[in-house]
Backbone bond lengths (Angstrom), bond angles and torsions (degrees), N, CA, C in turn:
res aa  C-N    CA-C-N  psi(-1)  N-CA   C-N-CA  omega(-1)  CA-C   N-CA-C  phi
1 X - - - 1.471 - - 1.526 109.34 -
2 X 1.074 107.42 144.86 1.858 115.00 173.33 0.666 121.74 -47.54
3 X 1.695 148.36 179.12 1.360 140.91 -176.85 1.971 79.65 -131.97
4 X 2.085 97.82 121.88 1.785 84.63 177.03 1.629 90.21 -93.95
5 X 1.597 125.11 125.98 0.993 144.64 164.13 2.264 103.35 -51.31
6 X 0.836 128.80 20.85 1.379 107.94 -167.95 1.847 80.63 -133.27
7 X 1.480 107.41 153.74 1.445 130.98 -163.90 1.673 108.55 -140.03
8 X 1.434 131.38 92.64 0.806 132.58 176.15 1.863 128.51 -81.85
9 X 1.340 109.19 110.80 1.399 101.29 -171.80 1.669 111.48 -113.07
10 X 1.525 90.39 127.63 1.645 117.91 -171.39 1.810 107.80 -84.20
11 X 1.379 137.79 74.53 1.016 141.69 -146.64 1.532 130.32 -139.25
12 X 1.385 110.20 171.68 1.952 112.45 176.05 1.744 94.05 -102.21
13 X 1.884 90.68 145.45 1.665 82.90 151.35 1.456 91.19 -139.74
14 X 1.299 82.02 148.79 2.022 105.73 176.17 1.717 114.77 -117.60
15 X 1.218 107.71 154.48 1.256 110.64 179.60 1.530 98.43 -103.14
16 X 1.730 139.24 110.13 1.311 133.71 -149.81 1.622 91.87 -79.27
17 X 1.326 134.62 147.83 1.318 132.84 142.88 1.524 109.09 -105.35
18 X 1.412 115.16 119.42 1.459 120.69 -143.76 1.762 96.18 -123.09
19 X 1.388 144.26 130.28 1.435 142.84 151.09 1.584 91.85 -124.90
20 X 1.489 90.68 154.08 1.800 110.70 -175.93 1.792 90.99 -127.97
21 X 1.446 97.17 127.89 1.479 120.26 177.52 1.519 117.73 -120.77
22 X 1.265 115.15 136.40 1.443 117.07 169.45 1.206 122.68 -14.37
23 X 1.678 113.32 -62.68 1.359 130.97 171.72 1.798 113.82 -144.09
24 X 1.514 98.39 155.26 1.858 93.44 170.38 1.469 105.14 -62.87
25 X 1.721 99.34 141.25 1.395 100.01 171.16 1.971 121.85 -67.96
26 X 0.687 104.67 153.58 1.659 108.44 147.78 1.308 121.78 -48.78
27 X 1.358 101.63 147.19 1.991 106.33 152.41 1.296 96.85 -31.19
28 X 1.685 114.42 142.04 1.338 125.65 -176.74 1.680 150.63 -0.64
29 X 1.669 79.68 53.83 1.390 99.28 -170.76 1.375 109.34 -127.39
30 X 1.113 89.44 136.13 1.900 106.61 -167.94 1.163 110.86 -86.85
31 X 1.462 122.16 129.00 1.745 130.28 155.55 0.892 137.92 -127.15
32 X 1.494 126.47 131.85 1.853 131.30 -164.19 1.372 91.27 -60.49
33 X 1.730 119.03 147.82 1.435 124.62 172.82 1.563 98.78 -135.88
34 X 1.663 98.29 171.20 1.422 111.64 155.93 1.562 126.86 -33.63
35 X 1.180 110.19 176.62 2.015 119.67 175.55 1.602 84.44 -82.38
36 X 1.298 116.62 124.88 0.990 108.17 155.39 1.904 131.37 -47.71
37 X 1.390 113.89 156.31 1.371 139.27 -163.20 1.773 107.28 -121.48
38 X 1.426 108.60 140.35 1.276 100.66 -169.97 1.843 79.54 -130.66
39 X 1.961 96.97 137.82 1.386 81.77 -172.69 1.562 85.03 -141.72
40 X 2.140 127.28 154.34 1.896 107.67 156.89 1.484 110.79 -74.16
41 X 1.377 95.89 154.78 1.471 98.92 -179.42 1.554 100.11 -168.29
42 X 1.443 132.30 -141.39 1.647 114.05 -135.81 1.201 131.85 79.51
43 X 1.588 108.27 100.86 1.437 94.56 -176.45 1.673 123.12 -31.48
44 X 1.596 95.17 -70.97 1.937 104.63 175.78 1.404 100.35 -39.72
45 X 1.205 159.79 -49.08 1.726 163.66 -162.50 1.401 85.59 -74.31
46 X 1.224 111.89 -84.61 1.670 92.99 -162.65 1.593 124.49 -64.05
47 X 1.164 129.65 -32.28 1.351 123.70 168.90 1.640 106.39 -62.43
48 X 1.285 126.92 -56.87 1.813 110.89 170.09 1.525 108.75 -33.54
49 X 1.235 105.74 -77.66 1.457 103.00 162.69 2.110 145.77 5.45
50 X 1.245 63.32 -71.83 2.120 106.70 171.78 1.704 92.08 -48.44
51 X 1.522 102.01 -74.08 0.963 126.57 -167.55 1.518 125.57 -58.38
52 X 1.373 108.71 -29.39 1.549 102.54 173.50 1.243 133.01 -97.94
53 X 1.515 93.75 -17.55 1.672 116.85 166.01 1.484 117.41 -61.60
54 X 1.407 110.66 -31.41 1.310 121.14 -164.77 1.577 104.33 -100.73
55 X 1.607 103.73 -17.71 1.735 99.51 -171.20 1.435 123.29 -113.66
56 X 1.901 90.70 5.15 1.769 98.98 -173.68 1.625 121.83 -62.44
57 X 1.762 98.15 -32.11 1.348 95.15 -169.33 1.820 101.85 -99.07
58 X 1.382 106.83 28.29 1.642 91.84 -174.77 1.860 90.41 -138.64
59 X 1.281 111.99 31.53 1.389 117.42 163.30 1.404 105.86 69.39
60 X 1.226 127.50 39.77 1.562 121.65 159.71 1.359 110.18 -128.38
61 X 1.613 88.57 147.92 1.758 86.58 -178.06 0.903 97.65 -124.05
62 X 1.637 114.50 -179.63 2.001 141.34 -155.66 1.300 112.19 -120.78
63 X 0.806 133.41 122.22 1.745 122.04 146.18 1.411 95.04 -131.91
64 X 1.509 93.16 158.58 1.616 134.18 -167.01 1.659 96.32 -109.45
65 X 1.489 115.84 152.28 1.402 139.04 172.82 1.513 96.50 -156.90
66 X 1.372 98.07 107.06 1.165 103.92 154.18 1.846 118.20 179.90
67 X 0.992 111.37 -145.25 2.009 99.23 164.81 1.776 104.94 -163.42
68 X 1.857 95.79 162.54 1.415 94.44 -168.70 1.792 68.43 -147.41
69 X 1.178 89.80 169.39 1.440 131.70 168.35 1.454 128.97 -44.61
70 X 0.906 141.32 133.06 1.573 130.18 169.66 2.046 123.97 -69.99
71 X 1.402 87.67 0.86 1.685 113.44 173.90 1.055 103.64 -72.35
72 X 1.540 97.41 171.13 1.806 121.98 -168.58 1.460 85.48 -62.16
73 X 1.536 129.91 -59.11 1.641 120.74 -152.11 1.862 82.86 -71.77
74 X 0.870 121.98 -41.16 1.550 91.11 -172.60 1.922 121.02 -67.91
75 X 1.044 76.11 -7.82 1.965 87.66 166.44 1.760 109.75 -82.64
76 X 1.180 109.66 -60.43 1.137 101.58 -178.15 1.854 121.91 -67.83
77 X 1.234 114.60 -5.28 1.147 118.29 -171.35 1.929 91.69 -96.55
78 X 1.518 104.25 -45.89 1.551 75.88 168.38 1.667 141.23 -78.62
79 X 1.305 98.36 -2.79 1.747 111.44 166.70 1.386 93.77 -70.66
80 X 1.548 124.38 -71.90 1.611 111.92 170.04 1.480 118.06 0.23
81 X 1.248 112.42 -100.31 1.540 110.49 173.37 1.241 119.15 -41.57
82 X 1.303 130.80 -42.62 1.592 123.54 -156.36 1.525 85.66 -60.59
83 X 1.307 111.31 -58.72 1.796 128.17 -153.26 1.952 100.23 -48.57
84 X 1.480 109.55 -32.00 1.633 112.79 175.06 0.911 121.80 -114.53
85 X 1.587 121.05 29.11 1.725 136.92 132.05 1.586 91.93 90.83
86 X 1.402 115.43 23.03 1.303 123.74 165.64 1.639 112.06 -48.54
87 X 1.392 147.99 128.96 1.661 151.31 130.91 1.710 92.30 -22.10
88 X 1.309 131.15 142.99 1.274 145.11 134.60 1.344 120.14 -144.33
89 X 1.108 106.50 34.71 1.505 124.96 178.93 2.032 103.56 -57.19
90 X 1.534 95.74 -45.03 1.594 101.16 -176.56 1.877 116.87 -92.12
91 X 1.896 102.13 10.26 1.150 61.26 167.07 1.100 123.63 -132.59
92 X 1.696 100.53 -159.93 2.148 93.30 -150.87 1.904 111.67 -104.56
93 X 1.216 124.98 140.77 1.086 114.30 -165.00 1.914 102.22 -125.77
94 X 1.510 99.28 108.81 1.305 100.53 172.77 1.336 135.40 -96.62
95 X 1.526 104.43 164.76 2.017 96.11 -152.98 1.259 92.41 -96.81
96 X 1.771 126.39 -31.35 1.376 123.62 -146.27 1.710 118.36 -112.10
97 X 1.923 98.23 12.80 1.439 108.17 142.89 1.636 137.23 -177.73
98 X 0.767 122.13 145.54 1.724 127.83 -172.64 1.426 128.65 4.41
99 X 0.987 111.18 114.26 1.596 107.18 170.29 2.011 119.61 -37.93
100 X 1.143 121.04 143.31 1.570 92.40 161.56 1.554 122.35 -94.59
101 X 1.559 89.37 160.92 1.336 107.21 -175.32 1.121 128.34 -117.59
102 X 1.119 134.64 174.93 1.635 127.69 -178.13 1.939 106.68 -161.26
103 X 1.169 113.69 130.65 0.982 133.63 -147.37 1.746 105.61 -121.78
104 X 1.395 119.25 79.93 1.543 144.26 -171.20 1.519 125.45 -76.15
105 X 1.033 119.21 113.80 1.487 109.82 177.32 1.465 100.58 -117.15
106 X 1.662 134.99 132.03 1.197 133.23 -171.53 1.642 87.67 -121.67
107 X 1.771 102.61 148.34 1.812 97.63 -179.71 2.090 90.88 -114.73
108 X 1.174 102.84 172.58 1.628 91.49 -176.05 1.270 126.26 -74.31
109 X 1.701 114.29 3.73 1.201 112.03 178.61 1.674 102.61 -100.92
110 X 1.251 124.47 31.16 1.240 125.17 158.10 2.066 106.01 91.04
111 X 1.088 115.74 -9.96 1.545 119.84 155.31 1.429 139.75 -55.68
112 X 1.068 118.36 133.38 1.344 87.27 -165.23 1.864 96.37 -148.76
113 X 1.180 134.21 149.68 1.266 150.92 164.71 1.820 128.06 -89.15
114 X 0.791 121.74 121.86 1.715 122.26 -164.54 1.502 107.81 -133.83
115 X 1.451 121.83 126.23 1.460 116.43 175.61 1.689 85.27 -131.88
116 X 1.485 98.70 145.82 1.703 115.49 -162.73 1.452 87.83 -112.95
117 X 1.812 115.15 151.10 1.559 112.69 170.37 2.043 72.10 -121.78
118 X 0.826 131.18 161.18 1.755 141.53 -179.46 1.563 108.00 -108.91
119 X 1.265 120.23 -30.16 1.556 104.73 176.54 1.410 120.60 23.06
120 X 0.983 136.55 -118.89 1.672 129.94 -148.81 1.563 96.95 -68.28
121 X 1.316 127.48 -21.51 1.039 124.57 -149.04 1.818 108.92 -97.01
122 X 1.409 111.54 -8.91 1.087 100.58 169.52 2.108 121.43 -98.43
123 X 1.639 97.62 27.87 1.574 112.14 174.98 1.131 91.62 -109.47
124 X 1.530 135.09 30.27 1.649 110.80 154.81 1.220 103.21 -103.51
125 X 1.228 92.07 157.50 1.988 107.91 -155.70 1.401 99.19 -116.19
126 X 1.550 113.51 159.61 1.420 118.32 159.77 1.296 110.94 -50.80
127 X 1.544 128.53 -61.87 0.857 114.61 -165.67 1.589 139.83 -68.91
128 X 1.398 91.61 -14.00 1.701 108.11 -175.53 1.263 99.29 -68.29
129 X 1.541 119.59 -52.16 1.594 128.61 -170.88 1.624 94.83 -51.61
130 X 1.380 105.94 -68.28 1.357 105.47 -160.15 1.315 119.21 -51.50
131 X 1.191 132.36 -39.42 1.737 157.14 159.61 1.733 85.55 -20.57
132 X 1.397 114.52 -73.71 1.190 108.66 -170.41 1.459 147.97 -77.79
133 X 1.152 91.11 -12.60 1.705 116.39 177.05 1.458 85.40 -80.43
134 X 1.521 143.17 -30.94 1.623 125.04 -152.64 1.637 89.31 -93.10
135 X 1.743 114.97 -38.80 0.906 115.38 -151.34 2.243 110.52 -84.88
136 X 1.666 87.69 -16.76 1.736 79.90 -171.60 1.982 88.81 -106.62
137 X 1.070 151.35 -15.80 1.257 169.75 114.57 1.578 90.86 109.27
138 X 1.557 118.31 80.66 1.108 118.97 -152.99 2.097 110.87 -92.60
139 X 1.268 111.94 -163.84 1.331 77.38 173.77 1.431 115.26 -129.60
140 X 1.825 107.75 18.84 1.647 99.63 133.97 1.449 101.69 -150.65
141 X 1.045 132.85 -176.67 1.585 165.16 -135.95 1.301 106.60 -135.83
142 X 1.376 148.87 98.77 1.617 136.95 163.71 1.561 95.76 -126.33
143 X 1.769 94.70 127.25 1.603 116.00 167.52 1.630 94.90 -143.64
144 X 1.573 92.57 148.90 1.270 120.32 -177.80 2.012 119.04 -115.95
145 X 1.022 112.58 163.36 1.562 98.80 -166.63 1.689 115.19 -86.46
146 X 1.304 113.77 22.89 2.136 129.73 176.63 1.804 93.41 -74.09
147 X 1.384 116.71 -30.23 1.721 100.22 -163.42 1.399 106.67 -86.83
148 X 0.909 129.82 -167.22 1.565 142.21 -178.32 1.417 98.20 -82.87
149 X 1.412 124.15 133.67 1.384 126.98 -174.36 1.436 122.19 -68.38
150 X 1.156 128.07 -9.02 1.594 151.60 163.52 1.644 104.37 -43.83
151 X 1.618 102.11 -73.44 0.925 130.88 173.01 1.591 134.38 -46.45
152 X 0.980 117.72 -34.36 1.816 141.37 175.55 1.206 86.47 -86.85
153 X 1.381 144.46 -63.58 1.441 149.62 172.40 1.686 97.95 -28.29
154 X 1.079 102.08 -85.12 1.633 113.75 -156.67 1.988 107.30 -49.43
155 X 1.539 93.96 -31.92 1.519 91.77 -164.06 1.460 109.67 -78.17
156 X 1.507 124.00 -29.66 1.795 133.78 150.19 1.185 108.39 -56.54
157 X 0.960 115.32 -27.96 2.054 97.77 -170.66 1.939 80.47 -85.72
158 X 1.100 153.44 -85.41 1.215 176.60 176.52 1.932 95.81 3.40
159 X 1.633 95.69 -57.87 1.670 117.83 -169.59 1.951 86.08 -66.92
160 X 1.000 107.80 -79.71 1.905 97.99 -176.11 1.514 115.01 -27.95
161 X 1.619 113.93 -59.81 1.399 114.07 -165.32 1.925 100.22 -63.60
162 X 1.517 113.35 -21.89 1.635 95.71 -173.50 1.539 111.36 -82.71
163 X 1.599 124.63 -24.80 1.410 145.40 174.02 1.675 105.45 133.19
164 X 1.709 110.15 4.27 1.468 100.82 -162.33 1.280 107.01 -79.77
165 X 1.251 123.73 168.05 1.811 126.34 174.23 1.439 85.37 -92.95
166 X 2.145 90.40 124.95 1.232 91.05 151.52 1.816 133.27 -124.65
167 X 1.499 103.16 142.69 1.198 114.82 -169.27 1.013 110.47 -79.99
168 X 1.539 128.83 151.72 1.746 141.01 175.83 1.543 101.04 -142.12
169 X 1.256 119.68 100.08 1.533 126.29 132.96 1.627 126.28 -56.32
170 X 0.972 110.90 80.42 1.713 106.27 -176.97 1.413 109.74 -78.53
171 X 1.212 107.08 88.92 2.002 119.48 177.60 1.529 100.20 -158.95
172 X 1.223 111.72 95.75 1.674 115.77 24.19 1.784 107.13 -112.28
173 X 1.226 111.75 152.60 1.825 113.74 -173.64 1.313 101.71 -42.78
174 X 1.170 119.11 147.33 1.960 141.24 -158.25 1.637 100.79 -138.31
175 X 1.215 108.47 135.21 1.459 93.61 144.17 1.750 126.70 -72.26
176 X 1.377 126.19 128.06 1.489 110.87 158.15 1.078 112.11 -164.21
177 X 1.275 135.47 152.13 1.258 161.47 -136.98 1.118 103.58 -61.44
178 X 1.530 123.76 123.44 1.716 124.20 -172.14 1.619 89.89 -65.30
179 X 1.047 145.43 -51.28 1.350 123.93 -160.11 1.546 123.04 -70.26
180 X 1.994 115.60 -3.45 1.102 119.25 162.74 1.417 110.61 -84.54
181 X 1.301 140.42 -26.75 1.172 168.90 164.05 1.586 90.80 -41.75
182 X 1.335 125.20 -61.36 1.481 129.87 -146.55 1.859 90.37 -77.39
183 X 0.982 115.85 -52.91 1.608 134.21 160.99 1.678 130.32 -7.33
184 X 1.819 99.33 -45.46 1.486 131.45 -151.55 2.355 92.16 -76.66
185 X 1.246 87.72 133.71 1.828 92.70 168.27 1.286 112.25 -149.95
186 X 1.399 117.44 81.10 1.342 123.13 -17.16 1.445 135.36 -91.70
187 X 1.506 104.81 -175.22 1.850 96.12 153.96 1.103 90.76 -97.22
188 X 1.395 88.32 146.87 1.633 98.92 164.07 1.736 122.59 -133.46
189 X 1.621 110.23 119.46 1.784 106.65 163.31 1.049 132.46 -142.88
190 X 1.225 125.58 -168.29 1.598 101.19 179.12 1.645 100.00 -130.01
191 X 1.196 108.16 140.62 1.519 152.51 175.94 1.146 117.16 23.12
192 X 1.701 104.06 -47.29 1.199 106.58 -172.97 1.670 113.27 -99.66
193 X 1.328 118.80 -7.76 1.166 138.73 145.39 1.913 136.77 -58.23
194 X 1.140 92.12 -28.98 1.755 121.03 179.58 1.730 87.41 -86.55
195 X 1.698 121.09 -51.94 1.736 105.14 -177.12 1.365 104.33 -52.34
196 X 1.713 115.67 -50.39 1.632 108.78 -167.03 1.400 125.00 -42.13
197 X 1.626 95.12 -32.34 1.864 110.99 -157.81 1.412 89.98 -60.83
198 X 1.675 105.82 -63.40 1.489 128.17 -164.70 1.540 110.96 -66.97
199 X 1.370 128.75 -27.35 1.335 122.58 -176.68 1.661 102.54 64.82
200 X 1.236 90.32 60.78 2.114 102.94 168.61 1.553 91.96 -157.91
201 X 1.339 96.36 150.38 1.388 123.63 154.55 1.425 127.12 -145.21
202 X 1.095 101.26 157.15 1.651 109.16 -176.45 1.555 89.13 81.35
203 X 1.483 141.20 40.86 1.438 131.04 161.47 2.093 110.48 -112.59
204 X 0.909 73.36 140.21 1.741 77.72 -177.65 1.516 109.83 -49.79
205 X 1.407 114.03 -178.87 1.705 117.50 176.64 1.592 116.88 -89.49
206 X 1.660 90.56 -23.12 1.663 94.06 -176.66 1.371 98.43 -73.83
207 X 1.611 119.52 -52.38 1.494 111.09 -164.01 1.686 107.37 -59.47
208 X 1.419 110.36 -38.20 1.954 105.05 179.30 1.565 103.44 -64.27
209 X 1.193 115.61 -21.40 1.419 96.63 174.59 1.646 116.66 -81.73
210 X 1.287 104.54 -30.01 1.677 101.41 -176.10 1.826 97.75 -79.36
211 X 1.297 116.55 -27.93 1.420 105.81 176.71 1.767 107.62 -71.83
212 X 1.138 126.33 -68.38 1.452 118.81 -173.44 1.468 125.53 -50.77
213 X 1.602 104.66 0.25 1.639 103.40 -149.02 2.164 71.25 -90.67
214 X 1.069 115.57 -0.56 1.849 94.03 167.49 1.380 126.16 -90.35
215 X 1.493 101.17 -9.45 1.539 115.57 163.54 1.598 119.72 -74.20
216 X 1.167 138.71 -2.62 1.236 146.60 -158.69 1.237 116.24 -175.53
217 X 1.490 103.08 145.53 1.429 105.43 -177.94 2.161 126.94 -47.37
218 X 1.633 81.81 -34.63 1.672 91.93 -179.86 2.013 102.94 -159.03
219 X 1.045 100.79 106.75 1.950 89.79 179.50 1.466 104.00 -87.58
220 X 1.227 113.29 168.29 1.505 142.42 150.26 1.189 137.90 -89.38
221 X 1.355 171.60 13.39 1.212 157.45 -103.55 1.449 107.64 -119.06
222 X 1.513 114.68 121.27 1.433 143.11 -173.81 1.282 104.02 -67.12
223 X 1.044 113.95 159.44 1.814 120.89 167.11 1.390 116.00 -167.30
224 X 1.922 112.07 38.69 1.041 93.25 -178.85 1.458 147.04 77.23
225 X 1.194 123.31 -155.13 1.806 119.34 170.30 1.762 91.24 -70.27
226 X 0.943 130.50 0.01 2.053 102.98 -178.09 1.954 80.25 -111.72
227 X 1.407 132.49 4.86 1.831 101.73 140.76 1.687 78.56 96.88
228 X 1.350 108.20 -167.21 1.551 116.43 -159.27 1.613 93.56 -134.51
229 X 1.728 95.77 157.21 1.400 108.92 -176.35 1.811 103.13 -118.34
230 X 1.163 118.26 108.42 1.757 109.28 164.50 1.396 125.45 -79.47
231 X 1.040 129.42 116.86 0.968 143.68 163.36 2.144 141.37 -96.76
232 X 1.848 85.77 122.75 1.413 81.92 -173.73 1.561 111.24 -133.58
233 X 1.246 114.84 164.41 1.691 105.99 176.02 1.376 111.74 33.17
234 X 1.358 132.28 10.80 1.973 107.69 169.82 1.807 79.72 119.79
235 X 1.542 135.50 -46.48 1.203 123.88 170.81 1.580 119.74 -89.33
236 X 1.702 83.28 144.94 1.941 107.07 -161.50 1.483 101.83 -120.42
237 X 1.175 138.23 126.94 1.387 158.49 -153.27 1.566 112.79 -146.07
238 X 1.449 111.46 118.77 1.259 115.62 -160.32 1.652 116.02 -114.45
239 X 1.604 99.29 138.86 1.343 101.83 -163.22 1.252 119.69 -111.75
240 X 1.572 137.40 79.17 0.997 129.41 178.85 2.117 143.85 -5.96
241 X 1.216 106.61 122.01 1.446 98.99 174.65 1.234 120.85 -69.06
242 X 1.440 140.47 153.92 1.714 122.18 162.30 1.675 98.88 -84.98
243 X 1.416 98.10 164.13 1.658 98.44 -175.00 1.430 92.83 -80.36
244 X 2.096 107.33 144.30 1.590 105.27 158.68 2.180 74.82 -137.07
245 X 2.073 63.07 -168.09 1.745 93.52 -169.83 1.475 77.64 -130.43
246 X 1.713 95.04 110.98 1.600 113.79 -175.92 1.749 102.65 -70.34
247 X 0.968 116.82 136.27 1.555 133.55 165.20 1.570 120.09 -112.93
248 X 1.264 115.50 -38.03 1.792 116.63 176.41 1.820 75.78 -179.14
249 X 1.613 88.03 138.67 1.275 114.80 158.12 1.472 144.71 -87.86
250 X 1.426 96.09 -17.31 1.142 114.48 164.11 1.319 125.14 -19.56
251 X 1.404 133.21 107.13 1.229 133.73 168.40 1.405 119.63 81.85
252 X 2.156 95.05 -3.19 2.019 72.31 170.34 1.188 115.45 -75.32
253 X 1.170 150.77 5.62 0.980 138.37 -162.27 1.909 107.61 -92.73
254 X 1.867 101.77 -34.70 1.785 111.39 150.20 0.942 120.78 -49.62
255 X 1.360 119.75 -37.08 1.890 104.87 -166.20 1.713 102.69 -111.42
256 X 1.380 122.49 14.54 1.528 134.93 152.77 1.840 91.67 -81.16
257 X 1.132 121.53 -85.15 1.439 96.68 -171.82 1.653 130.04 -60.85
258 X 1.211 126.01 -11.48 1.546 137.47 167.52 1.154 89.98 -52.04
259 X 1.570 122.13 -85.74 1.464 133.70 -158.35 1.583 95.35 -49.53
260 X 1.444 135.54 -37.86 1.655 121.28 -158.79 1.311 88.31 -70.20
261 X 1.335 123.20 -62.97 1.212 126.40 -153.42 1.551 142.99 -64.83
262 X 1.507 95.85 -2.91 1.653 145.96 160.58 1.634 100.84 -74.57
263 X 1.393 112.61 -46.16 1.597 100.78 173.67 1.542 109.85 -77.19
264 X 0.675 103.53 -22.51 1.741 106.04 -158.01 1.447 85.11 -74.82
265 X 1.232 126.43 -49.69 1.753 119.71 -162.76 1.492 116.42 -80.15
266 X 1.580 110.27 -7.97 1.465 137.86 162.67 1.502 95.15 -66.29
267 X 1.156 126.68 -49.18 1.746 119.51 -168.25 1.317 102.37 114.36
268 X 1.507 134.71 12.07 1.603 130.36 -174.70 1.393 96.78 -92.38
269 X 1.859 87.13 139.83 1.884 88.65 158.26 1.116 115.56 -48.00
270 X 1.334 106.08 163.69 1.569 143.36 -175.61 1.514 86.47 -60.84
271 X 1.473 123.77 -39.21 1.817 103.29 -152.92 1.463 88.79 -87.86
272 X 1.466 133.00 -44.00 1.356 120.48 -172.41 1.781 117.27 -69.37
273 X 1.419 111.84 -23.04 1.596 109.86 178.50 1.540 92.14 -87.26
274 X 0.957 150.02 7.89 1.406 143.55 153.70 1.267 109.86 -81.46
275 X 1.525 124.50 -68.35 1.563 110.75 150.94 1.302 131.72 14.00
276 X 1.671 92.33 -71.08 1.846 107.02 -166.68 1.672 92.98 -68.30
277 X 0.983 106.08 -56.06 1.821 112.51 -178.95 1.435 107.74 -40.13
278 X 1.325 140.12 -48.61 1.555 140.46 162.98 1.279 120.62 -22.99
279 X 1.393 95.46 -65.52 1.109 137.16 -171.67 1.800 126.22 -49.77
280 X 1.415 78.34 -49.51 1.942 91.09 -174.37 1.492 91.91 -99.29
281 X 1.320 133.95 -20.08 1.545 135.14 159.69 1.204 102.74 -68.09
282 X 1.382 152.65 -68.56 1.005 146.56 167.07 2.111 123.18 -15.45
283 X 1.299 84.02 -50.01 1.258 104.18 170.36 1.585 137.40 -49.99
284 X 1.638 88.70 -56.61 1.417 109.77 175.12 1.002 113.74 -71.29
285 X 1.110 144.34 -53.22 1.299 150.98 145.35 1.948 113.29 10.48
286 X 1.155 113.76 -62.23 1.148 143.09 137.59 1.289 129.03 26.59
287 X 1.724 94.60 -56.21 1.379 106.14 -135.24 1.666 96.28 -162.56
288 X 1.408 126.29 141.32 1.665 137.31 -168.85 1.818 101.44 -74.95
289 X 1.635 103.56 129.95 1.048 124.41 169.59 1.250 117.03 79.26
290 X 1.400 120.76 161.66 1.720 132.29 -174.50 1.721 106.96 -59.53
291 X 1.451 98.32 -90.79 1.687 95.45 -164.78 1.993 100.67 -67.92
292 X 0.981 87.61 -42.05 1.666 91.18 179.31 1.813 128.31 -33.63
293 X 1.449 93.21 -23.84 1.377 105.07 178.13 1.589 117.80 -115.06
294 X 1.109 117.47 -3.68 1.718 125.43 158.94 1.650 114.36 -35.07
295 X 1.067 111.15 129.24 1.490 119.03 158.76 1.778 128.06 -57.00
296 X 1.432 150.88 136.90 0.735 134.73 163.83 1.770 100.66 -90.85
297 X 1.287 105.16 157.26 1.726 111.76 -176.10 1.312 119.55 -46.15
298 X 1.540 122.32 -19.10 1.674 118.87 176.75 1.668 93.32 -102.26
299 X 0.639 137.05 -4.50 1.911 132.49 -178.16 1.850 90.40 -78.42
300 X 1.183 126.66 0.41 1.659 99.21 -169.27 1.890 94.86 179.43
301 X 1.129 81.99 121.99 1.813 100.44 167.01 1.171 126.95 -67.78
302 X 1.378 131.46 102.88 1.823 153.64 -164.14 1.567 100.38 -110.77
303 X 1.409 134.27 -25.49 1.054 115.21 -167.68 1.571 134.28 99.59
């Protein structure tokens, strides 16, 4: 069978409102910050993103599903994409409320805290997603857990029935149906997200990966500078980080799955399109803000 080079992502976009502080505060404790920073972001925004930057020059293309606002941030969020050769052909732009937003605090050791309000983003529908996944029949599926859980539902069940691999970023943890769950190639989260699923803590990344990998066809689980663990059948396989000098973290964890999911529609194993995901996370890392710090495909060697 062909390999369909095109990657459909089922997603949030936010307009980031970003200050960088000495350190995260405490429970109700106040700290002087930076001028605030206005940055696009959304999980779904920045992983499309990730993804097209990284897949323009290796023959894969992007489209976006999702909706923003008829506001300034929903303007600038669609220059966002246009500017990284993002598809937004499908998506939907409403008049009668707010773009979403997301509200960032970065501390100087590269940590950072994020509370999401969803605005436009919780009017994407099962059916709109699904409409399009049947209609562009791409050759994978990436949704993340910002949309209405209906919706992330419908667009995996949709990606299986067309032949596409479908991907699940669960960030932030969702409830949804173990049998959409069973579906996922991979799921993918990171560490401390994989304890929530599992209800453990204090367990390593390899063991959540060899434990979750029975929930899903194949998991992922992030960890940051210690690199990613794949997981399949009960075996967990570990994927090195490249060394950076963290600046804001913001969003590597988007442009680790952007970049995987660019391999995956290439036809690479799971362990080498995870690789690329290290890699261009590694990267971002790097460098201030979510999409702002993405690699384009000649900035960095994938292979």
């Amino acid at each position: 069978m062909s390999v369909r080079r095109t990657v459909v992502v089922v997603g949030s976009l936010n307009r980031d409102y970003v200050c960088a502080v000495d350190r995260l505060p405490g429970p109700g404790e106040t700290r002087l910050g930076s001028e605030l920073t206005l940055f696009c972001g959304g999980k779904g925004g920045n992983q499309a993103v990730a993804a097209a930057l990284v897949g323009a020059e290796r023959g894969v293309e992007v489209a976006m599903v999702g909706a923003v606002g008829s506001d300034v941030d929903g303007l600038a969020l669609r220059r966002g994409l246009q500017d990284a050769g993002v598809d937004q052909a499908d998506l939907l732009i409403r008049r009668d409320v707010r773009s979403g937003s997301a509200l960032i605090t970065v501390a100087a050791d590269g940590e950072n805290t994020i509370v999401v309000s969803p605005g436009a983003n919780a009017t994407v529908t099962a059916e709109a997603a699904t409409e399009v996944v049947r209609r562009r029949r791409p050759g994978v599926v990436l949704a993340q857990g910002e949309l209405p859980s209906r919706t992330i539902e419908a667009s995996l069940r949709e990606a299986a029935v067309t032949d596409a691999r479908p991907v699940l970023n669960l960030a932030p943890v969702v409830d949804l149906d173990e049998s959409v769950l069973a579906l996922c190639d991979p799921l993918v989260v990171n560490a401390g997200e994989a304890a929530t699923l599992l209800g453990r803590d204090g367990v390593a990344a390899r063991e959540l990966a060899r434990m979750l990998s029975h929930l899903a066809r194949s998991v992922v689980v992030t960890a940051g500078p210690g690199g990613a663990w794949v997981g399949r059948a009960g075996v967990a396989r570990g994927v090195p980080a490249r060394p950076a000098e963290a600046v804001d973290s913001t969003g590597a964890g988007d442009a680790f799955t952007g970049a995987m999911v660019v391999g995956l529609a290439l036809g690479h194993d799971l362990v080498v399109a995870a690789a690329w995901g290290a890699a261009v996370a590694s990267y971002s890392v790097s460098r201030p803000g979510a999409q702002a710090s993405f690699p384009r495909g000649r900035d960095i060697p994938l292979g």
